[in-house]
C-alpha positions as CSV (number, residue, x, y, z in Angstrom):
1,X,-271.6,-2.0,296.9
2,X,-271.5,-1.1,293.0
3,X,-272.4,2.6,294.0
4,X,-269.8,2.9,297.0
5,X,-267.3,1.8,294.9
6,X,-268.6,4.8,292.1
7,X,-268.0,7.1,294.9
8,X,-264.8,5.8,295.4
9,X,-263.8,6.2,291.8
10,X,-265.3,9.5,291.7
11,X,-263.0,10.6,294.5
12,X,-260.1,9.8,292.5
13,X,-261.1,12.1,289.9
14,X,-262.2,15.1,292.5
15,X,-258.2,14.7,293.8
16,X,-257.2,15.2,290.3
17,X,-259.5,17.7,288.8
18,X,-260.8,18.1,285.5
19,X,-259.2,15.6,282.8
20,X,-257.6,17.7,280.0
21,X,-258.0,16.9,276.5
22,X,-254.1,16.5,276.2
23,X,-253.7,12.2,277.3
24,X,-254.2,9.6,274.5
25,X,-252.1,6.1,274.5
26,X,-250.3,7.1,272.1
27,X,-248.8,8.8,274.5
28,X,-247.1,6.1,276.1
29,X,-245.2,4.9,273.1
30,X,-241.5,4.9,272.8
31,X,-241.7,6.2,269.2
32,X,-240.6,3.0,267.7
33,X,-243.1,0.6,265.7
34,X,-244.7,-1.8,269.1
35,X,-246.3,-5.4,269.0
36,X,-249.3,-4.1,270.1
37,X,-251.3,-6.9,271.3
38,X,-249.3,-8.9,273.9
39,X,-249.5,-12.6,272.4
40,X,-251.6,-15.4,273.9
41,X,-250.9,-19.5,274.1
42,X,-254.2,-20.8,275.3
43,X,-255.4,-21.3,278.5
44,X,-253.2,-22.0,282.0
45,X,-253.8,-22.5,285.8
46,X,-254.4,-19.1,287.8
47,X,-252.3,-17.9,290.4
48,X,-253.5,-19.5,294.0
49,X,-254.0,-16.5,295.6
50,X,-256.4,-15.4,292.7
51,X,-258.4,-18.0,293.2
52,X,-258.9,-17.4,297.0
53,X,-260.0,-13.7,295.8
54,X,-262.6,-15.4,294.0
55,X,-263.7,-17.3,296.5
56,X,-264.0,-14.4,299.5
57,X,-265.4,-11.8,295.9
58,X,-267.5,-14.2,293.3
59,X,-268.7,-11.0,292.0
60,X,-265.8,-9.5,291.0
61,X,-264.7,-12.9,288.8
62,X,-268.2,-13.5,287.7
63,X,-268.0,-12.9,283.4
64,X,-269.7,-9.6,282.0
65,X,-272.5,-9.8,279.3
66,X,-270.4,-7.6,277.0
67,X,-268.1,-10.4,276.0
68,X,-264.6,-9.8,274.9
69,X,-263.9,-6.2,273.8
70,X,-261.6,-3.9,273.3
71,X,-262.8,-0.4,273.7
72,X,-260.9,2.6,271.5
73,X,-260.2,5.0,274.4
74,X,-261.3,8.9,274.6
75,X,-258.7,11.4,275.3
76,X,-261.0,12.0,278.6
77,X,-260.4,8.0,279.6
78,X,-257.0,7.5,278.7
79,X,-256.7,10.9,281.2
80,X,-258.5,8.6,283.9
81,X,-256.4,5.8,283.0
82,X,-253.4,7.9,284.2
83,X,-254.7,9.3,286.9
84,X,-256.0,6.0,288.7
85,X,-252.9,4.5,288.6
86,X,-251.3,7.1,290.0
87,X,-253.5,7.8,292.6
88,X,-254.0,4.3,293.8
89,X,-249.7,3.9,293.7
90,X,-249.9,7.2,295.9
91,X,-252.7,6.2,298.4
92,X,-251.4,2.5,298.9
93,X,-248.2,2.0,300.8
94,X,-246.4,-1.2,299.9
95,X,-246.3,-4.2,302.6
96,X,-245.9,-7.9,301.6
97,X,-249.0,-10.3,302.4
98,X,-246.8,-11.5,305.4
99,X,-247.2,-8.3,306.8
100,X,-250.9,-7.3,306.0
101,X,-252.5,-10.7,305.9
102,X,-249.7,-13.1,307.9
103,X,-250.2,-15.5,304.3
104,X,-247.6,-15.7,302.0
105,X,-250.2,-15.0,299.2
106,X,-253.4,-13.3,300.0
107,X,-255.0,-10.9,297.2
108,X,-257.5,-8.5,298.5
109,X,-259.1,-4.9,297.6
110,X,-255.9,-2.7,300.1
111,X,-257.3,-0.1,301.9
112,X,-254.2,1.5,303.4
113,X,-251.0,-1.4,302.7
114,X,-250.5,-3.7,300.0
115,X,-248.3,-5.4,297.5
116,X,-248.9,-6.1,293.6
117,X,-251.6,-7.6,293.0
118,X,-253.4,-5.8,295.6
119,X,-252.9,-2.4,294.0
120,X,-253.8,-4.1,290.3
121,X,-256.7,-5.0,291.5
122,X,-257.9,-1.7,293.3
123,X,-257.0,0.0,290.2
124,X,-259.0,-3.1,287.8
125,X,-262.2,-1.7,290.2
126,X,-262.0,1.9,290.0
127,X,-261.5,1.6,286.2
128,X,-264.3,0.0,286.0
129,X,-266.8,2.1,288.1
130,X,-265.4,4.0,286.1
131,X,-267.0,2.8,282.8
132,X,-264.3,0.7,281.0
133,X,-265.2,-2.8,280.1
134,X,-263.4,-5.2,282.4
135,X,-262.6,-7.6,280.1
136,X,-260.3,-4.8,279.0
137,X,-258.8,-5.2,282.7
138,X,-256.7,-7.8,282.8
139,X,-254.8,-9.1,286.3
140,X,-251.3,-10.1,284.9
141,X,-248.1,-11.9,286.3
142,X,-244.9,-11.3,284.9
143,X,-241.2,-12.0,286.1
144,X,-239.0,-8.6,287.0
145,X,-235.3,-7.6,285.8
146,X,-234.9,-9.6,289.1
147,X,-236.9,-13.0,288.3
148,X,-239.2,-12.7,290.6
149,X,-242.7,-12.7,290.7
150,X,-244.9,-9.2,290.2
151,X,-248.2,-8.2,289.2
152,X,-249.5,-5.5,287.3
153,X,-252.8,-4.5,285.3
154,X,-253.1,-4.5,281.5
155,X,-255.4,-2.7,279.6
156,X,-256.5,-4.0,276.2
157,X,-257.6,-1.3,274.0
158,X,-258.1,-1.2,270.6
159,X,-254.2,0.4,270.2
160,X,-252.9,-2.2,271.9
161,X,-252.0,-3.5,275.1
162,X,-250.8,-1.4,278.4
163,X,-249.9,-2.0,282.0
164,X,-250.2,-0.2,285.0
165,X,-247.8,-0.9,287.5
166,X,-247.2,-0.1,291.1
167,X,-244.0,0.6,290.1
168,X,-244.4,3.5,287.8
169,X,-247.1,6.0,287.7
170,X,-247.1,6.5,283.8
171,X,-248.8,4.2,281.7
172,X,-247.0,2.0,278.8
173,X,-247.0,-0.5,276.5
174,X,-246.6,-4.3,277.6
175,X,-243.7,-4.1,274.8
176,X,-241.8,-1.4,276.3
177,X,-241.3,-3.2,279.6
178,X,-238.4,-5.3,280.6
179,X,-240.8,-7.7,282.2
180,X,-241.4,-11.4,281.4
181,X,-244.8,-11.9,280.4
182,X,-246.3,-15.2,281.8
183,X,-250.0,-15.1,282.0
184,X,-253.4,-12.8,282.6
185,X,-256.6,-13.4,282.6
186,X,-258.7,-13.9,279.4
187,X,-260.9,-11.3,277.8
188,X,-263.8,-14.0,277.6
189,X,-264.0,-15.1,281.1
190,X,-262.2,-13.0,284.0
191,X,-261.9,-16.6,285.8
192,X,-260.1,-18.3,283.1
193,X,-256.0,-16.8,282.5
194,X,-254.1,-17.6,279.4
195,X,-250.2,-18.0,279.1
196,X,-248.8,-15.2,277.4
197,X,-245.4,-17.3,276.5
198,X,-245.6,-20.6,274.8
199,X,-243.3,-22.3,278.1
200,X,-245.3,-20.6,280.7
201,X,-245.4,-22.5,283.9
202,X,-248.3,-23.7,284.3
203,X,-248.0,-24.3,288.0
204,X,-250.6,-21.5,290.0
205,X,-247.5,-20.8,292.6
206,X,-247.4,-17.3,293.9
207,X,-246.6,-14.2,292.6
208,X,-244.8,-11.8,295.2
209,X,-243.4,-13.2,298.4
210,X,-240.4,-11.5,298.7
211,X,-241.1,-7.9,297.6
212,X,-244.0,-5.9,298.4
213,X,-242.9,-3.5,295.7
C-alpha cells in the first residue's frame, strides 16, 4: 500500500515537473509580522466522521516513532507543498458526502469527487509519501466567513503554521485567513485533536454538510 501510494505522490510531481529553487514559505506571508504558530488549548473530542476514517484506516491514525516535530522546509519541499495542493484541488471535483457516500459525514481517501476533508486528507497522504513528517500534517476544522463548517490541512513547520485549502491553490499562513480556528489534531498523536480557541465546542458534530466546497 505504502509503495502505491509513493507512486501516486510521484505522479503528482511528473504532472508538475521539476521543482524550481524559487518556493520557500516565506513566500506566503502577507509582509506583515504573523503569529506564527496557531495557538493550542488542550485536548477536545474529534470530529465523528474522523473517527469512522479511523476505524475503516487504523494505519493512517496510528502515531509515528518520530514524535512531535516540526521540520524546517527546503526550497525543493515547500515547491511540493504547492504543487500537491494544487494538484489534488485540480484532480478532485467537489461533491458533498450526501452525494458520494449518501452520509451526511463520511471522510475517506476521494478518488474522483469529494468535499473538505476528503481533499485534506488526500493531500495529508501524498505529503507524506512524500517524506514530510505527519505530525507536521495536521487535519483541521475551522468555521468560514459563512459559519459553517470546513476543513483544511495545516502544516507545521519550523516558520510557522500553514494551511492548504481546497479553496485556494496557494499556500498561507493560518493567520492570514479569515477562518475560525477550532481544532486539529495534535503533533504527538494523530488520533488525539486539540482546540485551537479557548471556547471551542467540544461536541465532535460534523464539519461540512451543506457545502462541498
Amino acid at each position: 500500500m505504502r509503495t502505491r501510494i509513493g507512486i501516486a505522490a510521484g505522479i503528482v510531481m511528473l504532472a508538475f515537473g521539476a521543482p524550481s529553487e524559487a518556493a520557500t514559505g516565506n513566500a506566503s506571508t502577507s509582509g506583515e509580522t504573523p503569529v506564527a504558530d496557531a495557538p493550542t488549548y488542550g485536548r477536545t473530542l474529534p470530529p465523528v466522521g474522523f473517527v469512522g476514517f479511523c476505524g475503516r484506516h487504523p494505519a493512517a491514525c496510528a502515531a509515528r516513532p518520530q514524535g512531535a516535530v516540526r521540520p524546517q522546509l527546503t526550497a525543493r519541499q515547500w515547491e511540493f507543498v504547492t504543487r500537491v495542493n494544487a494538484y489534488v484541488n485540480a484532480t478532485v471535483k467537489p461533491a458533498s458526502d450526501e452525494e458520494v457516500y449518501g452520509q451526511a459525514e463520511y471522510w475517506e481517501y476521494p478518488t474522483t469527487r469529494g468535499d473538505c476533508e476528503d481533499y485534506a486528507l488526500l493531500k495529508q497522504r501524498y505529503l507524506e509519501a512524500l517524506g514530510l513528517p505527519r505530525s507536521a500534517l495536521l487535519l483541521t476544522v475551522v468555521l468560514d466567513d459563512k459559519q459553517e463548517g470546513h476543513a483544511v490541512l495545516t502544516l507545521a513547520t519550523s516558520e510557522g503554521d500553514f494551511i492548504l485549502d481546497n479553496r485556494r491553490d496557494g499556500v498561507r499562513r493560518w493567520s492570514d485567513s479569515d477562518y475560525t480556528f477550532l481544532k486539529r489534531q495534535s503533533q504527538a498523536d494523530p488520533r488525539d485533536w486539540v482546540a485551537l480557541a479557548p471556547d471551542a465546542p467540544e461536541a465532535s458534530g460534523t464539519v461540512a454538510v451543506r457545502s462541498a466546497r
